[in-house]
DSSP file (Angstrom, degrees, kcal/mol; ACC not computed):
  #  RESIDUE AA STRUCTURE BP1 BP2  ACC     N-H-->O    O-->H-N    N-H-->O    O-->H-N    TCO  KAPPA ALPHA  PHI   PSI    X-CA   Y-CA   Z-CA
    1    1 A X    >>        0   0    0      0, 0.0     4,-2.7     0, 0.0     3,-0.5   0.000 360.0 360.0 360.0 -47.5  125.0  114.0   99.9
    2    2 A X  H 3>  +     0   0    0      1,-0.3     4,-2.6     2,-0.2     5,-0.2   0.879 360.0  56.5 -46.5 -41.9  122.7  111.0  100.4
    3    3 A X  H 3> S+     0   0    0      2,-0.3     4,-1.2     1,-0.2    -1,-0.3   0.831  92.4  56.5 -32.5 -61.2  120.6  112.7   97.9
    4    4 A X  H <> S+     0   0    0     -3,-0.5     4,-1.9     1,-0.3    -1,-0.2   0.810 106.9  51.8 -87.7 -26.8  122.4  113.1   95.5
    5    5 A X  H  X S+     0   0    0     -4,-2.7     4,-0.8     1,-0.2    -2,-0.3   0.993 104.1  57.0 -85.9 -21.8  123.1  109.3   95.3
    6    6 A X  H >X S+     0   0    0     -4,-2.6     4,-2.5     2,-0.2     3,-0.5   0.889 106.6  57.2 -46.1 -35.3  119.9  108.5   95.3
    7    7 A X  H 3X S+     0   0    0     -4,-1.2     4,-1.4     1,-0.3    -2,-0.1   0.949 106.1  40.6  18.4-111.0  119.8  110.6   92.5
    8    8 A X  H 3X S+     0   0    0     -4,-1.9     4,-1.6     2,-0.2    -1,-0.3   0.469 108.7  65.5 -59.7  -4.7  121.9  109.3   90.5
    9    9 A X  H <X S+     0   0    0     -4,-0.8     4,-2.7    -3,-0.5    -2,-0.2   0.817 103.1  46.4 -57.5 -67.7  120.5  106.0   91.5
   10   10 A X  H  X S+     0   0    0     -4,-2.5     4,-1.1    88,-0.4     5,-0.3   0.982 118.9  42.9 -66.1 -55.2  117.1  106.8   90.0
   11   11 A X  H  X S+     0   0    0     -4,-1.4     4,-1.8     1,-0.2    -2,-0.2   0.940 106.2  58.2 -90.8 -22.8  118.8  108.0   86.7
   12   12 A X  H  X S+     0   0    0     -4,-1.6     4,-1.1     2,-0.2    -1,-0.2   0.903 110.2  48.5  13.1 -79.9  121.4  105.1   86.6
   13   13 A X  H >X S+     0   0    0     -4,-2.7     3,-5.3     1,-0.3     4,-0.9   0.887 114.9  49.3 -57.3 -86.4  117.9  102.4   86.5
   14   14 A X  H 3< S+     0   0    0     -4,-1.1     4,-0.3     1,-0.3    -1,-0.3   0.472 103.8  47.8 -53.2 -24.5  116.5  104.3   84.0
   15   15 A X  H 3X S+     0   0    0     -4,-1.8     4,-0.8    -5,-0.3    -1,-0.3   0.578 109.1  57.1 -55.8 -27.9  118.8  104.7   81.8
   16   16 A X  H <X S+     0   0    0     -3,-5.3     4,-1.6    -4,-1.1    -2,-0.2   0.809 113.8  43.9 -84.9 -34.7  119.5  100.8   82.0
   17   17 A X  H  X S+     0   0    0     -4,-0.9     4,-1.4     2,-0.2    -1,-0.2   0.713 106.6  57.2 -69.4  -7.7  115.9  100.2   81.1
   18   18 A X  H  4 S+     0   0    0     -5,-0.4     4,-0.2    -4,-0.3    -2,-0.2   0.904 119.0  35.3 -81.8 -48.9  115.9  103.0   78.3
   19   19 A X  H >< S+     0   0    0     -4,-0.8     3,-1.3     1,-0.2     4,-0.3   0.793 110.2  63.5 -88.9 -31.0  118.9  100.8   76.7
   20   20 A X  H >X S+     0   0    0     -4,-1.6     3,-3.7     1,-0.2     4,-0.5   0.993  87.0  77.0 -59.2 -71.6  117.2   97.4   77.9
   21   21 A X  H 3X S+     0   0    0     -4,-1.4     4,-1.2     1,-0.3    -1,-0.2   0.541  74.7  80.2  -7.8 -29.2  114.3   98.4   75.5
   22   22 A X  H <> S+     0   0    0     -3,-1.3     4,-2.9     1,-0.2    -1,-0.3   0.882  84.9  60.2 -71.7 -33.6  116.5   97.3   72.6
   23   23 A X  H <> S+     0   0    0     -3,-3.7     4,-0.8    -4,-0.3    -1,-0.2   0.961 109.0  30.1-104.1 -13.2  115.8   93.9   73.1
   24   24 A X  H  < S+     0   0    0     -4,-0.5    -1,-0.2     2,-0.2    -2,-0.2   0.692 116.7  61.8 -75.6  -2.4  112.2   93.2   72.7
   25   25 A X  H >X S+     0   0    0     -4,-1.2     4,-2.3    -5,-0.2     3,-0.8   0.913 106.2  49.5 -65.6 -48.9  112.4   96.1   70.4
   26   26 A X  H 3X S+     0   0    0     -4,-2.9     4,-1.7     1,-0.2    -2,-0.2   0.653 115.5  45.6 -63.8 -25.3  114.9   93.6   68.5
   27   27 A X  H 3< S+     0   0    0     -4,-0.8    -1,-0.2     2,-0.2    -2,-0.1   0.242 105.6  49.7 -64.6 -22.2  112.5   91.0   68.8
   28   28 A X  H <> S+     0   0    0     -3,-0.8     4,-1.7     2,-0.1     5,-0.2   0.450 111.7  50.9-117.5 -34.7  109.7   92.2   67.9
   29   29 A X  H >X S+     0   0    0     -4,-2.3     4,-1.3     2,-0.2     3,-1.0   0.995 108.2  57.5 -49.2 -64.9  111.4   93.7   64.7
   30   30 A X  H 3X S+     0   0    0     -4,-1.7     4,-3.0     1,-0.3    -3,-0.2   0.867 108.0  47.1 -25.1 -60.1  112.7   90.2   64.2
   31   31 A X  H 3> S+     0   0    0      2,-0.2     4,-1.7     3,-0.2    -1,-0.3   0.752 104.7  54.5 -75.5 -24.6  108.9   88.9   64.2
   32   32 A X  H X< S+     0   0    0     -4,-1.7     3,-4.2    -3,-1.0     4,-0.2   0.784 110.3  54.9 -78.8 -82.4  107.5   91.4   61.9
   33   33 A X  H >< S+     0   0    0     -4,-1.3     3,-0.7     1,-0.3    -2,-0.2   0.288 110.7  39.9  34.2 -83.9  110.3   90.1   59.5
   34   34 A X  H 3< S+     0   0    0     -4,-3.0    -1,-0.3     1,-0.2    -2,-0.2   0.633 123.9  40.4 -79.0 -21.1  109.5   86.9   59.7
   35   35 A X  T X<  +     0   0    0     -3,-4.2     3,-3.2    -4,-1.7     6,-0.4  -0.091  68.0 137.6-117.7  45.5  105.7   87.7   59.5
   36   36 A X  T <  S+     0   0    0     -3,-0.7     2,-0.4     1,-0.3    -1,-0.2   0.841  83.8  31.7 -63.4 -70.7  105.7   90.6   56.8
   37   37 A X  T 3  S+     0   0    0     -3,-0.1    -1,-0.3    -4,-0.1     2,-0.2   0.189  97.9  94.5 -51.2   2.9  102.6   89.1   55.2
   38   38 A X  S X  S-     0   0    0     -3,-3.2     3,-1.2    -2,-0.4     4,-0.2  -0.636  89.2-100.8 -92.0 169.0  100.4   87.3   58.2
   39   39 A X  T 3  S+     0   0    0     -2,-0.2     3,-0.3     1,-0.2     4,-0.3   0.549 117.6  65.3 -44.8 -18.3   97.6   89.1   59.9
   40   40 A X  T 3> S+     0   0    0     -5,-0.2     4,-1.7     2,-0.1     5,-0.2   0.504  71.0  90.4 -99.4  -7.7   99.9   89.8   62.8
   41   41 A X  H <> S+     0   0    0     -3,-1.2     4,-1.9    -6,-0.4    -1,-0.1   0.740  81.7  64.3 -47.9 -28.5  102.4   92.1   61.1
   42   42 A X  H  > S+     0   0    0     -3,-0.3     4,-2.0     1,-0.2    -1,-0.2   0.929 104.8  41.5 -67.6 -56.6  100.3   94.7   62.0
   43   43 A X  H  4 S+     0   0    0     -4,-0.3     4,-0.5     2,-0.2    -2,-0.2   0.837 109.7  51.6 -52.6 -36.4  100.9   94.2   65.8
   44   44 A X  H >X S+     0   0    0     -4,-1.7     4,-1.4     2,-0.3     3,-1.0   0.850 107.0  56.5 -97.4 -34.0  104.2   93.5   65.9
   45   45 A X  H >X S+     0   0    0     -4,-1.9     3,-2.9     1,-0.2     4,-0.5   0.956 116.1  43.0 -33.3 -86.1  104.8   96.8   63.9
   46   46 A X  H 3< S+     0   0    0     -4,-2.0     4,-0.3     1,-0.4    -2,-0.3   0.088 110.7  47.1 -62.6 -14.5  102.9   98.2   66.6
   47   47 A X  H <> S+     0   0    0     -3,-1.0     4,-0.5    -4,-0.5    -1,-0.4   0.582 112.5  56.8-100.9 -45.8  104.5   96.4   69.7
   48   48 A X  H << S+     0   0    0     -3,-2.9     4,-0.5    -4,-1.4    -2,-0.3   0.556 107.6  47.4 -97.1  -9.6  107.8   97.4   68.0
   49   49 A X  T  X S+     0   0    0     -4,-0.5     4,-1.7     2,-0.2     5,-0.2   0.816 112.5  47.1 -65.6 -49.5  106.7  101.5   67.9
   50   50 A X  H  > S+     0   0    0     -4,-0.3     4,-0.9     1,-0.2    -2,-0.2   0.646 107.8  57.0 -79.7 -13.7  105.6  101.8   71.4
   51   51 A X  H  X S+     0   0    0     -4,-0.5     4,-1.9     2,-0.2    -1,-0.2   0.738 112.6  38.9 -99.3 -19.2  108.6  100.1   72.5
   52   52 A X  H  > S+     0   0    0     -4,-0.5     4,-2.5     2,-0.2     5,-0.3   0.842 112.3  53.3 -82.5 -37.8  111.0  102.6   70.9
   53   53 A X  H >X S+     0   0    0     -4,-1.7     4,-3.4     2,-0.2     3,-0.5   0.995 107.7  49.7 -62.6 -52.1  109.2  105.3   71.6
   54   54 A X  H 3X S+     0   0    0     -4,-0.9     4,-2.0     1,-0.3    -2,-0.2   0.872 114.9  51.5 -60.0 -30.1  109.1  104.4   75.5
   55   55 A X  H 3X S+     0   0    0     -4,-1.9     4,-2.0     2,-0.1     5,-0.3   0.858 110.4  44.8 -67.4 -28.7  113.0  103.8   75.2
   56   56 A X  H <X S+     0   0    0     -4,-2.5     4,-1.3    -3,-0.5    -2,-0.2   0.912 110.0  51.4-104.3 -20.1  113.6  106.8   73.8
   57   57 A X  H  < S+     0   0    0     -4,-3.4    -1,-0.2    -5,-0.3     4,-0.2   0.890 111.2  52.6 -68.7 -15.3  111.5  108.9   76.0
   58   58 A X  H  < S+     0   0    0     -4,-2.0     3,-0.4    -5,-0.4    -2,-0.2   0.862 104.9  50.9 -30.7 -57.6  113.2  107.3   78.9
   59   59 A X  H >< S+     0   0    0     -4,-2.0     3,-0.6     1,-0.3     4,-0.2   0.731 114.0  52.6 -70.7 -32.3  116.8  108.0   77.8
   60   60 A X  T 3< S+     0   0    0     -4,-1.3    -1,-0.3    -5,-0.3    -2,-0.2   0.263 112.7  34.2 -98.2  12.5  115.6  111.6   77.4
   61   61 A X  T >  S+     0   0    0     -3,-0.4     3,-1.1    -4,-0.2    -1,-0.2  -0.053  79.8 123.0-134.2  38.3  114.1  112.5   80.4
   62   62 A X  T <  S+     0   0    0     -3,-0.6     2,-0.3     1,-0.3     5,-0.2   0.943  83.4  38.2 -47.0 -58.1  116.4  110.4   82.7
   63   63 A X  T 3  S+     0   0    0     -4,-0.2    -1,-0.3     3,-0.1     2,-0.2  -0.304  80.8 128.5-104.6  61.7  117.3  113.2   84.5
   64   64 A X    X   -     0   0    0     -3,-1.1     3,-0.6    -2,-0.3     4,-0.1  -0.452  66.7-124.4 -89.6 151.1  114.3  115.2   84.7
   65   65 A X  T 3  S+     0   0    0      1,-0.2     4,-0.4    -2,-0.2    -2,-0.0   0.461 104.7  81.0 -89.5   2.9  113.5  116.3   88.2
   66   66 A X  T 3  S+     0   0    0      1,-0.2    -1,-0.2     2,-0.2    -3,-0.1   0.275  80.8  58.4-100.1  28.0  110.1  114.5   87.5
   67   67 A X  S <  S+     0   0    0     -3,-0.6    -1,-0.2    -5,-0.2     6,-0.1   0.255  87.0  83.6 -82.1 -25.7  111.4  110.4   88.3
   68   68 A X  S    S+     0   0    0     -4,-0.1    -2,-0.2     4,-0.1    35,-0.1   0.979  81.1  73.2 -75.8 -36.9  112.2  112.3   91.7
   69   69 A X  S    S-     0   0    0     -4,-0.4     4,-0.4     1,-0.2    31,-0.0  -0.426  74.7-147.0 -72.4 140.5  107.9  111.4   92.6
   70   70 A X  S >> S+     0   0    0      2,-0.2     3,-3.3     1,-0.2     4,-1.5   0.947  99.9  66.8 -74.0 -48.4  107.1  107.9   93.3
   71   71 A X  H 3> S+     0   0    0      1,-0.3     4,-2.0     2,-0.2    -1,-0.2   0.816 100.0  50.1 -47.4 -36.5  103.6  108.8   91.4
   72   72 A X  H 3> S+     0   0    0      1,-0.2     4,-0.8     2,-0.2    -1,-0.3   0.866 112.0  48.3 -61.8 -27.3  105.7  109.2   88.0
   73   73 A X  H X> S+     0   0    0     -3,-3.3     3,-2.3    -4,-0.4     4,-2.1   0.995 109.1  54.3 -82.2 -56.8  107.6  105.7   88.5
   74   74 A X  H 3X S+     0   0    0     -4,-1.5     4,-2.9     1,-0.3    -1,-0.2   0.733 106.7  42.4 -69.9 -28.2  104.6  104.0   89.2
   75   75 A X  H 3X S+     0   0    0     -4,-2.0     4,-0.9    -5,-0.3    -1,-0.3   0.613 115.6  57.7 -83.3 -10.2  102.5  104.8   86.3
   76   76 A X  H <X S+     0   0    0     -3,-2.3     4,-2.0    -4,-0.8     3,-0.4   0.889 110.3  44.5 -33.5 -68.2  106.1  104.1   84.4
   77   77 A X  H >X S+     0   0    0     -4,-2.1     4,-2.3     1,-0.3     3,-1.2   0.990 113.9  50.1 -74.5 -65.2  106.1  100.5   86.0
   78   78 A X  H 3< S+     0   0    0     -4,-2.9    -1,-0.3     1,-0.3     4,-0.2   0.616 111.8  42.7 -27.9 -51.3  102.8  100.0   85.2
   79   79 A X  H >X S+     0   0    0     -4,-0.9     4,-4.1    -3,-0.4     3,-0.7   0.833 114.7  52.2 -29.4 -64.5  103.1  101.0   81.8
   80   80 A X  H <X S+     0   0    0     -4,-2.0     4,-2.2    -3,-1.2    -2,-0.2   0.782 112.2  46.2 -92.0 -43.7  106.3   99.1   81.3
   81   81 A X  H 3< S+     0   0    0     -4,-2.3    -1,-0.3     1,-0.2    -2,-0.2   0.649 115.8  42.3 -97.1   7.9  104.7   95.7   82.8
   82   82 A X  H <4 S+     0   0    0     -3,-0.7    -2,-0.2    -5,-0.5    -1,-0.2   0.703 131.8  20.8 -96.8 -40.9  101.6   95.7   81.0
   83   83 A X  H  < S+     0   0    0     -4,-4.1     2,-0.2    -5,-0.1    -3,-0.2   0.745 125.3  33.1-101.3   4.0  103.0   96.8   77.5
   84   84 A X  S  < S-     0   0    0     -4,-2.2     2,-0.1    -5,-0.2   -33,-0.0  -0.616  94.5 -75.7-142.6 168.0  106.8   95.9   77.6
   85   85 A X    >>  -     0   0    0     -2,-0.2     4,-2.3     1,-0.1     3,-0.6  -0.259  28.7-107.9 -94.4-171.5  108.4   93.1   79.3
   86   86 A X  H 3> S+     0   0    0      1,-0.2     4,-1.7     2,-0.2    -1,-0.1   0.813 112.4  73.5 -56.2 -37.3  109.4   92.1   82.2
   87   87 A X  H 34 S+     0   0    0      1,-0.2    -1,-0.2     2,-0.2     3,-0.1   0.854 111.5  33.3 -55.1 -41.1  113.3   92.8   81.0
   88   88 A X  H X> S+     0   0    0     -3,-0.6     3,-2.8     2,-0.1     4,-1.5   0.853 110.9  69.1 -67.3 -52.2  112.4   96.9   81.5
   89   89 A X  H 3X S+     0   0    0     -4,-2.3     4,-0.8     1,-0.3    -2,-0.2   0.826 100.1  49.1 -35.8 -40.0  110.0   96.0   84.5
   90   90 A X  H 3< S+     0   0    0     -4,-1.7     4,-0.4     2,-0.2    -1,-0.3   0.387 104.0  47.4 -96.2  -2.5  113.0   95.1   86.5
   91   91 A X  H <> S+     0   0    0     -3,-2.8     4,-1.2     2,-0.2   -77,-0.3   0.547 115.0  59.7-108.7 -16.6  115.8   97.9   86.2
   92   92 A X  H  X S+     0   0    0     -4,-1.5     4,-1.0     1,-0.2    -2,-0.2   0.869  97.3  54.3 -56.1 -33.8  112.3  100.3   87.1
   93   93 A X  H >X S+     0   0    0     -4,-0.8     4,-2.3     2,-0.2     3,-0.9   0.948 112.7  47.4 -88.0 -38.7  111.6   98.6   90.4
   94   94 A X  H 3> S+     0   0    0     -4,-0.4     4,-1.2     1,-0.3    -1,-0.2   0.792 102.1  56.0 -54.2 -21.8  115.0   99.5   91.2
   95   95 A X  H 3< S+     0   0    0     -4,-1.2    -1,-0.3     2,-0.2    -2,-0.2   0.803 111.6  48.0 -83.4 -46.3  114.8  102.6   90.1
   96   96 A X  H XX S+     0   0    0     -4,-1.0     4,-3.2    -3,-0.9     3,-2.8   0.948 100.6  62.7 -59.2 -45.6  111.6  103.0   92.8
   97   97 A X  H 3X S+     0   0    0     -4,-2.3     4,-0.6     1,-0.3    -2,-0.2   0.879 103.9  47.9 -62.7 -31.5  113.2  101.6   95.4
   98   98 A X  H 3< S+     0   0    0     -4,-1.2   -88,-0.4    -5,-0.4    -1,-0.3   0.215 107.9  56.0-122.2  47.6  115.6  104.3   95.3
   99   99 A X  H <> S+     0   0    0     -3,-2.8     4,-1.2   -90,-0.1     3,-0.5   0.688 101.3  56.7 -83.5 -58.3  112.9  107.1   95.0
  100  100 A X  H  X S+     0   0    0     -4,-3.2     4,-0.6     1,-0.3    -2,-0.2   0.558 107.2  44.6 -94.5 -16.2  111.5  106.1   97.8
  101  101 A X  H >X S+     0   0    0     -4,-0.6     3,-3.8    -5,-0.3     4,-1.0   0.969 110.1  62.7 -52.5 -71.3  114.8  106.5   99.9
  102  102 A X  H 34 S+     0   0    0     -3,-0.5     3,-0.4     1,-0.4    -2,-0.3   0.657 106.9  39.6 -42.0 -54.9  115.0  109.6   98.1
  103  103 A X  H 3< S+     0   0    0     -4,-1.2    -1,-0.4     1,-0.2     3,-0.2   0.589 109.6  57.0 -67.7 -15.5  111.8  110.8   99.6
  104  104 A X  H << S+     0   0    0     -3,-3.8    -2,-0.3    -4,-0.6    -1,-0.2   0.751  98.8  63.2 -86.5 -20.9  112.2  109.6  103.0
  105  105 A X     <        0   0    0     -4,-1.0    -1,-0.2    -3,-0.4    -2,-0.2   0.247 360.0 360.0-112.9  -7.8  115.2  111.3  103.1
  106  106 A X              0   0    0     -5,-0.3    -1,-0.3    -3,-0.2    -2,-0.2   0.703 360.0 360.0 -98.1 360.0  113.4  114.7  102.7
């Protein structure tokens, strides 16, 4: 039974960071906008791709039985705190912290 809330635990967080994604996704839309003609348009196009894509494979493989390995989260967090912000970073480490229950527990 403890299992299975940890469980749901892990897809709970991820799911709040798959949906968290929306705002620096919004933000970074917002800035190509404003900067459809500079030199930087290019990035922020490009900051605003990778961040949808990384929400929407989130949201779709919440509950995959491969979040249950710490190894998958971590190269997740990693991901998340180098190319995304901090705002995703933070529902992930929760999201570890109960895998790693999850595993002790086996």
């Amino acid at each position: 039974m403890k299992k299975q809330k940890y469980r749901n635990r892990i897809t709970f967080w991820l799911r709040v960071s798959g949906w968290l994604c929306l705002l620096p996704a919004s933000v970074w839309l917002r800035l190509y906008r404003m900067a459809s003609w500079s030199s930087y348009s290019s990035f922020f196009l490009i900051e605003l791709i990778v961040t949808v894509t990384f929400a929407v494979f989130i949201l779709t493989t919440a509950t995959s039985k491969g979040w249950l390995k710490r190894k998958n989260l971590v190269s997740l967090l990693t991901f998340a705190i180098l190319f995304l912000s901090i705002i995703v970073f933070i529902p992930l480490v929760f999201s570890y912290n109960a895998c790693s229950k999850f595993n002790k527990e086996q």
